[in-house]
VOBA-1610 file (N, C-alpha, C; in pm, whole numbers, padded with zeros to 5 digits, always signed):
BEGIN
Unk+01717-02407+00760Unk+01705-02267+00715Unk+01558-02235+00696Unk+01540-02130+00721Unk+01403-02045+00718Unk+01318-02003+00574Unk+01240-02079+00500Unk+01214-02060+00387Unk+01032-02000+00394Unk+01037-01952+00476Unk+00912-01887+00462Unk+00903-01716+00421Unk+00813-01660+00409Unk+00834-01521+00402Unk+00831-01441+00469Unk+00888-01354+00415Unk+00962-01200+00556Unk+00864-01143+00545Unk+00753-01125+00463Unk+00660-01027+00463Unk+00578-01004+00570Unk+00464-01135+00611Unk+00406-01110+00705Unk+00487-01087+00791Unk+00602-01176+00841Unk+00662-01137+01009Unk+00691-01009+01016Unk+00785-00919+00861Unk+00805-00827+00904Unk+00693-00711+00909Unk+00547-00740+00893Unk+00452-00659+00880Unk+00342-00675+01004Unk+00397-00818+01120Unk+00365-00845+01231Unk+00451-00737+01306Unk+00584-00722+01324Unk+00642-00646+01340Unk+00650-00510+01352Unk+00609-00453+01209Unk+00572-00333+01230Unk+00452-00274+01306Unk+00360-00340+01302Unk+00250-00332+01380Unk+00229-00334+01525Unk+00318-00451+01572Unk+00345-00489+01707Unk+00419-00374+01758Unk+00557-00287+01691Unk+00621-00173+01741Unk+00552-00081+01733Unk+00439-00027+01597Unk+00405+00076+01619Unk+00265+00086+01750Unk+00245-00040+01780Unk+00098+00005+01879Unk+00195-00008+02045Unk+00339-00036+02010Unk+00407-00043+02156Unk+00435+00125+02211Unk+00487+00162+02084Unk+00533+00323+02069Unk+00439+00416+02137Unk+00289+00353+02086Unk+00145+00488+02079Unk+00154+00443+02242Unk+00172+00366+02288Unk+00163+00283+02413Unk+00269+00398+02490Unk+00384+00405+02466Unk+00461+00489+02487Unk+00538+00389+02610Unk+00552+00269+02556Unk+00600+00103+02621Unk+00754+00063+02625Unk+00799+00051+02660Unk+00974-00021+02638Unk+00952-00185+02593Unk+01028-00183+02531Unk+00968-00335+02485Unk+00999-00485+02606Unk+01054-00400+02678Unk+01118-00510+02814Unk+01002-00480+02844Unk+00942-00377+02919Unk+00823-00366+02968Unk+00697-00500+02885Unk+00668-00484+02792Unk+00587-00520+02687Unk+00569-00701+02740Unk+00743-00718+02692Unk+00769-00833+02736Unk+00722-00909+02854Unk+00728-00841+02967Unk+00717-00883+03057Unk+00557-00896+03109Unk+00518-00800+03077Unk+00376-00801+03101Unk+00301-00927+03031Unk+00365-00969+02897Unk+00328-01092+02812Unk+00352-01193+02866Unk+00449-01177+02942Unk+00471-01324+02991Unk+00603-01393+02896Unk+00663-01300+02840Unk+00762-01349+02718Unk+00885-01302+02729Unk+00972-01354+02671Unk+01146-01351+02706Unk+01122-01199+02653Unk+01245-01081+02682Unk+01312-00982+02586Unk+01329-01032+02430Unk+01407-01145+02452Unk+01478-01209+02305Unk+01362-01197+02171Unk+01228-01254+02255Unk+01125-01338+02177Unk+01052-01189+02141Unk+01022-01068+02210Unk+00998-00951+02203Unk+01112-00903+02067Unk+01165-00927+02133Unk+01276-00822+01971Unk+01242-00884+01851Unk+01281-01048+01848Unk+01230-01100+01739Unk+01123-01072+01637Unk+00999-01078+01718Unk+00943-01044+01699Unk+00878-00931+01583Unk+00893-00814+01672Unk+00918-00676+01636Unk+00991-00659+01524Unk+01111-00728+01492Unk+01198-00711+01378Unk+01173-00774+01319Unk+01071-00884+01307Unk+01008-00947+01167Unk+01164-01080+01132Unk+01198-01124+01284Unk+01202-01255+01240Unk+01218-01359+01268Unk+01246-01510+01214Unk+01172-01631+01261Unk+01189-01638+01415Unk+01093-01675+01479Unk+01065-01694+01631Unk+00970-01805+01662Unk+00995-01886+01773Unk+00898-01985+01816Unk+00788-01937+01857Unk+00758-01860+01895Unk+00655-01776+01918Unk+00463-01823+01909Unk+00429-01897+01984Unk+00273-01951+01918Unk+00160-01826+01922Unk+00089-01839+01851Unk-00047-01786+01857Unk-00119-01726+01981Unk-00073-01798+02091Unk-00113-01744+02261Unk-00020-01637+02296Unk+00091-01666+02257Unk+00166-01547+02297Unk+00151-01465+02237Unk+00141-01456+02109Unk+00085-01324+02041Unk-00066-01253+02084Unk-00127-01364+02102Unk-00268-01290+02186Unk-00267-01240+02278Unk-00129-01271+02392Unk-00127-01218+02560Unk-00048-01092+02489Unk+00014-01104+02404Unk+00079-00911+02356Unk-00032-00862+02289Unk-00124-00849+02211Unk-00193-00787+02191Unk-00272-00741+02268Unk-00306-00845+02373Unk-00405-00774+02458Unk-00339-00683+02590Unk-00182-00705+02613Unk-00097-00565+02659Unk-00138-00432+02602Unk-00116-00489+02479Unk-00170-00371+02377Unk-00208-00285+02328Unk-00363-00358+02385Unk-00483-00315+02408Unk-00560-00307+02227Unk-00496-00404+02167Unk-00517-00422+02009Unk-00668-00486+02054Unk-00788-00419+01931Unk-00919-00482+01922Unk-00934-00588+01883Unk-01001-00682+01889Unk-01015-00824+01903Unk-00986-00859+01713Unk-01082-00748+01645Unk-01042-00778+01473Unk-00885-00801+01414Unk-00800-00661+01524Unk-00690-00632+01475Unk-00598-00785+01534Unk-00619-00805+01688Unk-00555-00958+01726Unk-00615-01038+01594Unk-00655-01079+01570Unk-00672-01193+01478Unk-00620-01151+01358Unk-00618-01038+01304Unk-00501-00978+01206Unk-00334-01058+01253Unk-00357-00990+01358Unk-00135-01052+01367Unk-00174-01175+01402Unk-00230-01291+01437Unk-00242-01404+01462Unk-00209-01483+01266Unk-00301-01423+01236Unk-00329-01476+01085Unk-00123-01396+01012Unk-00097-01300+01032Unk+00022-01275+00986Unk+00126-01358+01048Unk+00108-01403+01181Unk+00224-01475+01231Unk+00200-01667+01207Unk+00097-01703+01135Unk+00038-01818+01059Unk+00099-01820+00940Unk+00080-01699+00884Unk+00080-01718+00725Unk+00259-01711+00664Unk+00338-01695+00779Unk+00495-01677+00775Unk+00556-01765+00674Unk+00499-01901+00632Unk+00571-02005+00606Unk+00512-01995+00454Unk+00488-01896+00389Unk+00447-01890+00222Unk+00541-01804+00170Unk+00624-01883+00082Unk+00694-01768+00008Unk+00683-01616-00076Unk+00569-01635-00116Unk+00514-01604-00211Unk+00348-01596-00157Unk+00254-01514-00110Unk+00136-01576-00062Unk+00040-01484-00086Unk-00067-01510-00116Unk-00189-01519-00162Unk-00270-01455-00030Unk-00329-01350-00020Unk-00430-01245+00111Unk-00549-01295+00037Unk-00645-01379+00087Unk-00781-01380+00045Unk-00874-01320+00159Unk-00936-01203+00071Unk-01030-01178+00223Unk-01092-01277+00304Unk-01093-01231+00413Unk-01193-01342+00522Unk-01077-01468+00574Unk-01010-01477+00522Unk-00923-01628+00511Unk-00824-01600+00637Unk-00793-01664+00709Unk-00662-01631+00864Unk-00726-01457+00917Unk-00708-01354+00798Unk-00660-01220+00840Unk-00823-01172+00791Unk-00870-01108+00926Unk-01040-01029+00869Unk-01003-00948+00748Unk-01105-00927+00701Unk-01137-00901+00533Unk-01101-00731+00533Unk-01158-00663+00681Unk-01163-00551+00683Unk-01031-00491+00722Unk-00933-00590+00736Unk-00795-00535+00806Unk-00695-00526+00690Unk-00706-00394+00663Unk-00596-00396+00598Unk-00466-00394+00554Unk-00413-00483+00533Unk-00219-00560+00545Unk-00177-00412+00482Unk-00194-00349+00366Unk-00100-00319+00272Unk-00054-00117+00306Unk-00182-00079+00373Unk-00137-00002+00417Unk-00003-00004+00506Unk+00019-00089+00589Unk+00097-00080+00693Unk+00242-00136+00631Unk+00249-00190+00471Unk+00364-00189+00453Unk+00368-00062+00330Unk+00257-00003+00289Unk+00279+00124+00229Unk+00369+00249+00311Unk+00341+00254+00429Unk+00367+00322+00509Unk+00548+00293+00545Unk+00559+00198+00535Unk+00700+00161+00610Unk+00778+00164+00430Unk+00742+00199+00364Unk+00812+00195+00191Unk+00866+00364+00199Unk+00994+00296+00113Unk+01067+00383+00107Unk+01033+00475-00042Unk+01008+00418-00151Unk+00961+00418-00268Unk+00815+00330-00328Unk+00709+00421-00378Unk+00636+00329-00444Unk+00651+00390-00605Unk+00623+00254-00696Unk+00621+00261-00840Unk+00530+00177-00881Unk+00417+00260-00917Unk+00288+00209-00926Unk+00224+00197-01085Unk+00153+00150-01135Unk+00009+00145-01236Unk-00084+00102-01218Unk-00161+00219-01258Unk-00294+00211-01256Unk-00376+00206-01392Unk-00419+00093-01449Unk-00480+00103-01566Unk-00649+00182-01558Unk-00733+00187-01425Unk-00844+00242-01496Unk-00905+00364-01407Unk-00828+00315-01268Unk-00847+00402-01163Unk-00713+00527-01091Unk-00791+00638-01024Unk-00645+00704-00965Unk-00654+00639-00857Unk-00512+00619-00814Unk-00471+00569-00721Unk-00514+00591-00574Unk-00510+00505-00456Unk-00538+00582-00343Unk-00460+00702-00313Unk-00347+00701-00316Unk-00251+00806-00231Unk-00253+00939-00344Unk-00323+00958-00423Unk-00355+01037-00544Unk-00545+01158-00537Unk-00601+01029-00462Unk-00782+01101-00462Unk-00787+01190-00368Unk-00908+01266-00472Unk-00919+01349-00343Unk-01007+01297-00234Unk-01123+01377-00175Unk-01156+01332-00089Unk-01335+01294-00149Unk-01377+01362-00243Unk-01528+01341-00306Unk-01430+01202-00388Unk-01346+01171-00456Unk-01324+01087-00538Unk-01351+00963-00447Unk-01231+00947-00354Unk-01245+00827-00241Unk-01393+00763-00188Unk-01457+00894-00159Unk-01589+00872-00131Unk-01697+00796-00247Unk-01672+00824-00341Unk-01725+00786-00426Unk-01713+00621-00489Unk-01609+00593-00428Unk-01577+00483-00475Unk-01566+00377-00341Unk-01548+00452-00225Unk-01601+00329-00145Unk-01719+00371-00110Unk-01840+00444-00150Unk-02004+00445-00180Unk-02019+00298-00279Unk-01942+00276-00376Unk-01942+00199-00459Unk-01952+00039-00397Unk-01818+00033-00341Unk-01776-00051-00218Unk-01806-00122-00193Unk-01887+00008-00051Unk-01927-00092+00074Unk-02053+00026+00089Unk-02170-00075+00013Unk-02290+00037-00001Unk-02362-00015+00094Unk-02353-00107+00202Unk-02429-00137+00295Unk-02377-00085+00387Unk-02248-00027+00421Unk-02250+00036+00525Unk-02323+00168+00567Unk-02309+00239+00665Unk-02326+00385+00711Unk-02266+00489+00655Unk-02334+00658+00679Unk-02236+00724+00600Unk-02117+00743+00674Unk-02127+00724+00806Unk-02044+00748+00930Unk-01913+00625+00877Unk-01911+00549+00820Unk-01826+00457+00854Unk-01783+00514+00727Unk-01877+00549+00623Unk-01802+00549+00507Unk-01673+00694+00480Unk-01755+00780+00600Unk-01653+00932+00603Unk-01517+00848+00705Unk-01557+00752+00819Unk-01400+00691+00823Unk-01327+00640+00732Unk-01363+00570+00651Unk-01264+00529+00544Unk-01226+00614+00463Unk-01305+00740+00435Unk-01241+00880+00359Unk-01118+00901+00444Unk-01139+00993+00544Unk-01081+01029+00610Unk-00891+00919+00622Unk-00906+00800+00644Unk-00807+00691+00663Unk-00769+00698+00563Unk-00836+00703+00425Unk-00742+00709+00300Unk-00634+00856+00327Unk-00722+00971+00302Unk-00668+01070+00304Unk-00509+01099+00388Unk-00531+01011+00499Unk-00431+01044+00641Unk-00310+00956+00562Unk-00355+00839+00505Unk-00231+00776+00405Unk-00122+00854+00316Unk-00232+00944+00235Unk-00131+01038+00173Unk-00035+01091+00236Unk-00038+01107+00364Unk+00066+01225+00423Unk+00198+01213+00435Unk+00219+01035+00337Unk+00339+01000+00337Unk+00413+01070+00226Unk+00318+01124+00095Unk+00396+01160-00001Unk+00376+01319+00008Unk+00339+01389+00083Unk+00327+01508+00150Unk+00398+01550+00235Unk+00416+01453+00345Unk+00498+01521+00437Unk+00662+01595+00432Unk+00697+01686+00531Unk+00829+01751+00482Unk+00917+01645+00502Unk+00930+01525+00620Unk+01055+01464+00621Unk+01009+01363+00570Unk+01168+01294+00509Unk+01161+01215+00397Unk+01011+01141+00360Unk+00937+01246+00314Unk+00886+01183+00208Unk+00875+01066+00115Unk+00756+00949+00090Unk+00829+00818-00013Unk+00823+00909-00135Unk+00908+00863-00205Unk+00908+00848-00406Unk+00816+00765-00436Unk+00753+00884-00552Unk+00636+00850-00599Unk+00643+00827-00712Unk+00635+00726-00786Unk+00652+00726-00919Unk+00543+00601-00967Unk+00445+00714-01079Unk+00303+00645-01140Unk+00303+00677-01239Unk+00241+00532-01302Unk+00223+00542-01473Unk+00031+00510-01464Unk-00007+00651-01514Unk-00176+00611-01493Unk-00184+00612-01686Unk-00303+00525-01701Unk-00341+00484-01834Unk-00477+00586-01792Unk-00476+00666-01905Unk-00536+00769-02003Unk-00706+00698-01975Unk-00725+00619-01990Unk-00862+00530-01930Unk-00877+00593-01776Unk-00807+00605-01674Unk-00863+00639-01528Unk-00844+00805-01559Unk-00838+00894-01617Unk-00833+00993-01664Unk-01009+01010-01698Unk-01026+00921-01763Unk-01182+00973-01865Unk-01307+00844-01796Unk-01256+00768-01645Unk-01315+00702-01626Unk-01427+00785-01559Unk-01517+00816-01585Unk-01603+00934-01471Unk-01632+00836-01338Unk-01566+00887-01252Unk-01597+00873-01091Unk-01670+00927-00971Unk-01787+00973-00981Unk-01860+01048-00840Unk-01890+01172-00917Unk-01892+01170-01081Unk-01975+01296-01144Unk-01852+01360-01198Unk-01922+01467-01294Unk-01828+01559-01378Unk-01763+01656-01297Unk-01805+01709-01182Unk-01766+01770-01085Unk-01600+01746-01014Unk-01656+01622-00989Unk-01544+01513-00889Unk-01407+01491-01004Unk-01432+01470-01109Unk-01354+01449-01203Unk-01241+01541-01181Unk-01312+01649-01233Unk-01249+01804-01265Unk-01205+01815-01139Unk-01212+01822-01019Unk-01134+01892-00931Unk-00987+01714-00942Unk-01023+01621-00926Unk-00926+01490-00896Unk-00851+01547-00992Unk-00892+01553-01151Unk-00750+01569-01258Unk-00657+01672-01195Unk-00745+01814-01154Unk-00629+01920-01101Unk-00538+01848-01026Unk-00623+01784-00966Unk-00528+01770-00768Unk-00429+01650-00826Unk-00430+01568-00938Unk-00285+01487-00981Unk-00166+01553-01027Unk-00248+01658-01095Unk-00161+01734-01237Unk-00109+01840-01098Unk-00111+01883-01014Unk-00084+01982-00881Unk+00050+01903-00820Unk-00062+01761-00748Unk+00053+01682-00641Unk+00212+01602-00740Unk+00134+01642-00874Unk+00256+01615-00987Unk+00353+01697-00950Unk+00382+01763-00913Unk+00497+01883-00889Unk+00546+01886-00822Unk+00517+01820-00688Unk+00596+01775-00561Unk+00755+01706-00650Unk+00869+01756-00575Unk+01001+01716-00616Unk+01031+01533-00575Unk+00917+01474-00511Unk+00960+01341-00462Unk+00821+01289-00567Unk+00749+01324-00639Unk+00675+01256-00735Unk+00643+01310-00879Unk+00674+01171-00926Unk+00632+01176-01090Unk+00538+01120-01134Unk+00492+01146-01219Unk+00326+01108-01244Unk+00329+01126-01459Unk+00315+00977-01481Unk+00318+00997-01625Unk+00196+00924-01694Unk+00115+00979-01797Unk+00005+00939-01897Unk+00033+00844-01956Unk+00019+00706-01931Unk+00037+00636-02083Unk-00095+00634-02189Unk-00070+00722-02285Unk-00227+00761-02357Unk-00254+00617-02405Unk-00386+00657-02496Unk-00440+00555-02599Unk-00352+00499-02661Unk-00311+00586-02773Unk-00191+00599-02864Unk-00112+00518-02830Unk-00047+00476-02717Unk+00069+00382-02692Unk+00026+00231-02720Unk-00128+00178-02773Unk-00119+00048-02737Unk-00071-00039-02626Unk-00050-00126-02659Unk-00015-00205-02540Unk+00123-00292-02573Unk+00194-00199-02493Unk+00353-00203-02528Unk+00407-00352-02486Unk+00346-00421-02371Unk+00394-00508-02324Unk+00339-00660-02386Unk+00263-00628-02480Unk+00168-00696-02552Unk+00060-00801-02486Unk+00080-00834-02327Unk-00004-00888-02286Unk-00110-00773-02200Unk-00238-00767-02141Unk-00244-00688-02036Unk-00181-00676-01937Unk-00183-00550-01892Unk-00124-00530-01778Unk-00199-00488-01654Unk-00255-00552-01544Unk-00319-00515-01447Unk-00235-00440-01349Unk-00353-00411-01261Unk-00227-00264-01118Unk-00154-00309-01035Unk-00074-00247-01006Unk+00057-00297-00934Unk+00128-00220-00879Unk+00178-00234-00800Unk+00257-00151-00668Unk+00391-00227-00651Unk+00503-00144-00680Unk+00626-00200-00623Unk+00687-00180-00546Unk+00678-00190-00415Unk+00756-00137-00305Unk+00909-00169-00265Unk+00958-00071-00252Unk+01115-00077-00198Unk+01131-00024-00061Unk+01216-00041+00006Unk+01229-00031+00121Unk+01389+00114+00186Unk+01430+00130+00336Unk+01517+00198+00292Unk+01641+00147+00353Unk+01771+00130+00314Unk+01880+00088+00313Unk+01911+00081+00468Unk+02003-00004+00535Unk+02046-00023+00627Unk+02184+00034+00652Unk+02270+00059+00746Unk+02373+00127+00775Unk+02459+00088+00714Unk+02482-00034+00615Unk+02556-00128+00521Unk+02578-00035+00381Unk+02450+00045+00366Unk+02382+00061+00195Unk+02291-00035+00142Unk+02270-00163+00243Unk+02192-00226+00174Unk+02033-00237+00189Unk+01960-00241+00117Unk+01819-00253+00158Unk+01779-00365+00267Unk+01689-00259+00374Unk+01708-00349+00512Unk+01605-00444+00477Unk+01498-00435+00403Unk+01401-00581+00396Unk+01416-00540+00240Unk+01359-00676+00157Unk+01338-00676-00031Unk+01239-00675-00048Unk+01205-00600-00172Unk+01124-00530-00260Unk+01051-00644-00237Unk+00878-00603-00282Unk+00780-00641-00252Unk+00713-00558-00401Unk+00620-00678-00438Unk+00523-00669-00597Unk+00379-00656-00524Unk+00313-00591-00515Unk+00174-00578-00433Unk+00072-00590-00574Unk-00020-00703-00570Unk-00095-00658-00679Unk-00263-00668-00596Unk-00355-00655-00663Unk-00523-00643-00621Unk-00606-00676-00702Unk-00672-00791-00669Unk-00769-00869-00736Unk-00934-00810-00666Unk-01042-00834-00727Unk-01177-00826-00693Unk-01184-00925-00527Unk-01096-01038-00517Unk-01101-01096-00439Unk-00993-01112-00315Unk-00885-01068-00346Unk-00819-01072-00294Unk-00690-00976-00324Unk-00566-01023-00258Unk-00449-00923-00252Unk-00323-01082-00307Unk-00261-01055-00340Unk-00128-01105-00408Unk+00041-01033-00348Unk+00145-01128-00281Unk+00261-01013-00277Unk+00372-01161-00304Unk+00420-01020-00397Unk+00556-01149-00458Unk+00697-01076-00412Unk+00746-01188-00368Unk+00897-01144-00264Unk+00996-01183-00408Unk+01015-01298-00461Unk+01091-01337-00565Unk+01156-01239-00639Unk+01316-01269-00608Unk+01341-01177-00706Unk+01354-01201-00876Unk+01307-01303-00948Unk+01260-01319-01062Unk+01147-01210-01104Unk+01000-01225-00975Unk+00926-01204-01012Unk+00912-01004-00986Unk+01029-00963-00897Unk+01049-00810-00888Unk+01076-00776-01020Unk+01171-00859-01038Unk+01275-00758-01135Unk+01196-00796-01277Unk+01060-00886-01309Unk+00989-00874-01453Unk+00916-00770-01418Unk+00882-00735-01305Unk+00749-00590-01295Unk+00847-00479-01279Unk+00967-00479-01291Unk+01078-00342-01298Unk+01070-00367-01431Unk+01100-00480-01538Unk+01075-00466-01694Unk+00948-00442-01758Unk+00859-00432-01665Unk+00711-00417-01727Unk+00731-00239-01728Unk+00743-00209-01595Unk+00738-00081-01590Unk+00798+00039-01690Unk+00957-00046-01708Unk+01058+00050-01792Unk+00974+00002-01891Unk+00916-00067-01971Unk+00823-00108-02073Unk+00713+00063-02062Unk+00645+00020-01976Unk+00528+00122-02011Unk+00576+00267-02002Unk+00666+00307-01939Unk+00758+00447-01932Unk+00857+00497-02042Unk+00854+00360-02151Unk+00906+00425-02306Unk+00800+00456-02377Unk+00697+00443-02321Unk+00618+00498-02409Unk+00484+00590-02379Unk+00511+00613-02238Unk+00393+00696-02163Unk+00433+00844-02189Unk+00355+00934-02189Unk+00385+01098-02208Unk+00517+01134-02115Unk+00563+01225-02087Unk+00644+01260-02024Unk+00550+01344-01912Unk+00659+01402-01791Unk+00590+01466-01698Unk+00484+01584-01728Unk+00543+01683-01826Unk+00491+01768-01871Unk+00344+01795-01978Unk+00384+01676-02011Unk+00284+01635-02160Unk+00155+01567-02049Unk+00224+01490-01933Unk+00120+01460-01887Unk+00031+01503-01817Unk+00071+01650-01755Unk+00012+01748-01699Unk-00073+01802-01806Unk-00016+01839-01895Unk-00151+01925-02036Unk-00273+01810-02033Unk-00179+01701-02064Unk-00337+01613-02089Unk-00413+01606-01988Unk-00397+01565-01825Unk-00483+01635-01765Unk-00551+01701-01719Unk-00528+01868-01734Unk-00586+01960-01750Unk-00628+01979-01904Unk-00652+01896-01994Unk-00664+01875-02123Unk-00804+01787-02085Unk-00790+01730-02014Unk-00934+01608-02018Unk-01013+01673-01914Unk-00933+01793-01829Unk-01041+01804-01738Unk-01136+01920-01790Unk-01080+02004-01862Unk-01134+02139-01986Unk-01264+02032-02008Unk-01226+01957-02067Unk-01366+01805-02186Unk-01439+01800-02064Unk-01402+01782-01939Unk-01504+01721-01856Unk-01595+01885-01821Unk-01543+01986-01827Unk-01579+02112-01740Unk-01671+02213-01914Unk-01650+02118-02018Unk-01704+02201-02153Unk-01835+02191-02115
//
């Protein structure tokens, strides 16, 4: 039996279908051009276990027409299969600059997030983002740095868009509220644009102030819980995923021990965070302080 994790394969997968699609490819086609069975193609694609080596994944990428950074991305995801539980260190199998988590943000059916000091990506505006990968990646260009604006921004359009939309549900600590980010300016327009995209019917957005202490009594660092969307059964077609982010690296826990304590952390910080409404005043409450 197969005791490695679904994550990377199924995030090799998604990747491998979506650059077949832009391709506008049949996957027999795909196949064949690789040099690889149909069978080993589907597998694949659906994120699961396959004999599949490292060459063959390089002769599909380069069908592809995937850039040499992004091949060594799915090389390093179709390596890293055999960790239950595994550990993204930049630079390590998967380039530093490729980023895994978008591409399973994107394929989530629901995110349920905290943020203790910062707003979230799928939350900034566009001076905020900027400001913080100025912070970053201050050796780059401004050119590279308006691409990574821009790439954040295009992320949001998941909790924007008209068809199904993900569920949004964030508990921001009252600290990324009064953290000043890219000036008093930048502030004041970001608080509007939470306390605004708060109103969307597929997202909730709640304050856990000062006042609440620290309900869970240990700290609590940021975290992302992703769910996925049900299969023709009712059942969820892949399991929840714990996304967390270190200075150094990325963390994703498949365990369902370790889901269902960050579903008790959460209902933890949501007995005692403002409500939707309360949390809207206070942000247009802190952004008044920032605009006095």
């Amino acid at each position: 039996m197969d005791s490695g994790s679904t994550l990377p394969r199924r995030q090799l997968g998604w990747y491998l279908r979506d650059a077949r699609i832009a391709l506008n490819m049949s996957q027999e086609k795909l196949a064949a051009l690789s040099d690889l069975s149909s069978s080993v193609m589907q597998r694949l694609e659906q994120g699961v276990p396959t004999r599949a080596k490292p060459r063959d994944l390089q002769a599909v990428c380069a069908v592809l027409e995937m850039p040499e950074e992004k091949t060594a991305a799915m090389v390093g995801l179709l390596q890293q299969a055999g960790e239950k539980s595994w550990w993204l260190e930049y630079g390590h199998l998967i380039p530093a600059t490729f980023d895994i988590y978008v591409g399973l943000e994107a394929s989530a059916r629901k995110l349920t997030m905290y943020q203790p000091s910062l707003v979230p990506g799928l939350l900034q505006t566009a001076d905020y983002a900027r400001a913080l990968i100025r912070a970053v990646k201050p050796m780059e260009s401004e050119a590279e740095h308006e691409r990574r604006v821009e790439l954040r921004l295009k992320r949001q359009t998941i909790v924007t868009r008209k068809y199904g939309p993900v569920l949004l549900d964030v508990i921001l600590h009252e600290s990324a509220l009064r953290t000043v980010v890219g000036g008093v300016e930048v502030m004041v327009a970001q608080l509007h644009h939470v306390a605004e995209i708060g109103k969307l019917p597929n997202v909730r957005i709640r304050i856990l102030p000062f006042g609440a202490g620290a309900p869970v009594g240990d700290p609590v660092g940021q975290y992302a819980i992703l769910e996925f969307d049900e299969n023709s059964k009712g059942e969820a077609a892949w399991p929840p995923v714990v996304y967390l982010e270190t200075f150094i690296g990325c963390m994703y826990l498949e365990k369902d021990d370790d889901v269902q304590r960050y579903h008790r952390v959460h209902d933890a910080l949501q007995r005692v965070a403002l409500d939707e409404t309360a949390s809207r005043s206070l942000l247009r409450q802190v952004a008044r302080e920032f605009s006095a």
